[in-house]
C-alpha positions in Angstrom: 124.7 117.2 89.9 122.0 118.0 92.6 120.6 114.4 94.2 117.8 114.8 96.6 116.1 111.8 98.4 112.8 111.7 100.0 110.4 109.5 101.7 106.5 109.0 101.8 104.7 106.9 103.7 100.5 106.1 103.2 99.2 103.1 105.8 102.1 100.1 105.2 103.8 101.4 102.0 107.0 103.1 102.3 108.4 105.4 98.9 111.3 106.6 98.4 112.2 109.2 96.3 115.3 110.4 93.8 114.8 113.5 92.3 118.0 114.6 90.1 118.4 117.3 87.3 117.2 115.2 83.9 114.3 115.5 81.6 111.5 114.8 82.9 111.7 111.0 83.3 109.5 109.3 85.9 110.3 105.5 87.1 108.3 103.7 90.1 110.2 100.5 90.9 111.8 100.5 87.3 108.6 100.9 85.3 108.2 103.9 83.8 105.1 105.6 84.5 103.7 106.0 81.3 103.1 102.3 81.8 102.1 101.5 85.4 99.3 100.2 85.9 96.6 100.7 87.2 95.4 104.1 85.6 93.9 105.5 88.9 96.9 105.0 90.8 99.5 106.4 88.0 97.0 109.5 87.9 97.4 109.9 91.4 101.0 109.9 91.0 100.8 112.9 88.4 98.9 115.1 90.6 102.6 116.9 92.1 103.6 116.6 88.5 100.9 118.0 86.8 100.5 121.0 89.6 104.2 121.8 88.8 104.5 121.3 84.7 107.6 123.3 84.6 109.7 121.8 87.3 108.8 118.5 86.2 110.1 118.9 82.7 113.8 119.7 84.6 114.2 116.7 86.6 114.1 112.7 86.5 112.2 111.4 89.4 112.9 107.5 90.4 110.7 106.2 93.3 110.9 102.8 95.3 107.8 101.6 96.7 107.2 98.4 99.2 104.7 97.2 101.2 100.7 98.0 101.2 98.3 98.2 98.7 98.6 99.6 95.1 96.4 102.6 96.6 98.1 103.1 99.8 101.4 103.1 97.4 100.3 105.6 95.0 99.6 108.1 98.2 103.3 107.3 99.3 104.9 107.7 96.0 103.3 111.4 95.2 103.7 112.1 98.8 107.6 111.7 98.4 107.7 113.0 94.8 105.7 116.1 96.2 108.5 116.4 98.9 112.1 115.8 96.4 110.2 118.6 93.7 110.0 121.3 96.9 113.2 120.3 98.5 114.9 120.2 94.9 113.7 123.5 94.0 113.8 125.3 97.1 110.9 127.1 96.5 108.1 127.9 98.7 105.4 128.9 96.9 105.5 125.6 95.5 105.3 124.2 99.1 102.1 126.3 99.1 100.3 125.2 95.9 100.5 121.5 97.3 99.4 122.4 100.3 96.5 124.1 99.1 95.3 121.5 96.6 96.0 118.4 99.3 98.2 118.6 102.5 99.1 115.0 102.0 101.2 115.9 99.1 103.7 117.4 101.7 102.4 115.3 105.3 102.2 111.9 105.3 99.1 110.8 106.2 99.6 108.1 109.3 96.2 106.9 109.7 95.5 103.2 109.5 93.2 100.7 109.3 92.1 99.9 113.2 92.5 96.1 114.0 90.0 93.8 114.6 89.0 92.9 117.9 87.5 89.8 119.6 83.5 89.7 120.0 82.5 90.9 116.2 83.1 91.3 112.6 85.7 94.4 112.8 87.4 96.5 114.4 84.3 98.2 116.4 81.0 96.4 115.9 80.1 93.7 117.9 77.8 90.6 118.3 74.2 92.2 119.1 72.6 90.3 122.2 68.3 90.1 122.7 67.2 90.3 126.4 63.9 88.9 124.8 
């Protein structure tokens, strides 16, 4: 049996991915993903899974998630599944489709939040002054 692992990363949350030869099964941190919650991240999930309906139906994808936010974790956990479905199928093509619909299905996007300085609100603005 073929066991493929994968990671994802999105700002502070880490996934990591198992993708094995199954039945289509889906599991983020022991939940299945019929029931995670909430909807807008579990849809972000799908999006490898949906652009890849046949590939999905052959294997059982389980994903561990830390850190972040439940945003920031979705983007991990479809970035590692995106990875584990290519590597697991070998194929290309596939690496292609993902790319063209988002390339952080297959790169992990590293930006992050910029952190706050002394003199303002946020990261950049700052306490106006009036000469007058």
């Amino acid at each position: 049996m073929k066991t493929i692992i994968t990671t994802g990363r999105r700002k502070a949350a880490l996934a990591r991915a198992t993708v094995r030869s199954g039945h289509g099964r889906i599991f983020i941190n022991g939940t299945s993903l019929d029931t995670y919650e909430p909807e807008l991240a579990r849809l972000k999930i799908l999006e490898p899974l949906k652009l890849a309906p046949e590939l999905a139906k052959r294997v059982d994808v389980e994903v561990n998630v830390e850190g972040g936010g439940v945003m920031g974790q979705a983007d991990a956990a479809r970035t590692a599944i995106a990875r584990g479905l290519v590597e697991w199928s070998r194929d290309q093509k596939l690496k292609e489709v993902f790319k063209q619909y988002d390339w952080t299905l297959i790169k992990s996007d590293v930006r992050f939040k910029e952190p706050k300085k002394p003199g303002g609100p946020g990261a950049r603005a700052k306490v106006q002054k009036s000469y007058r």
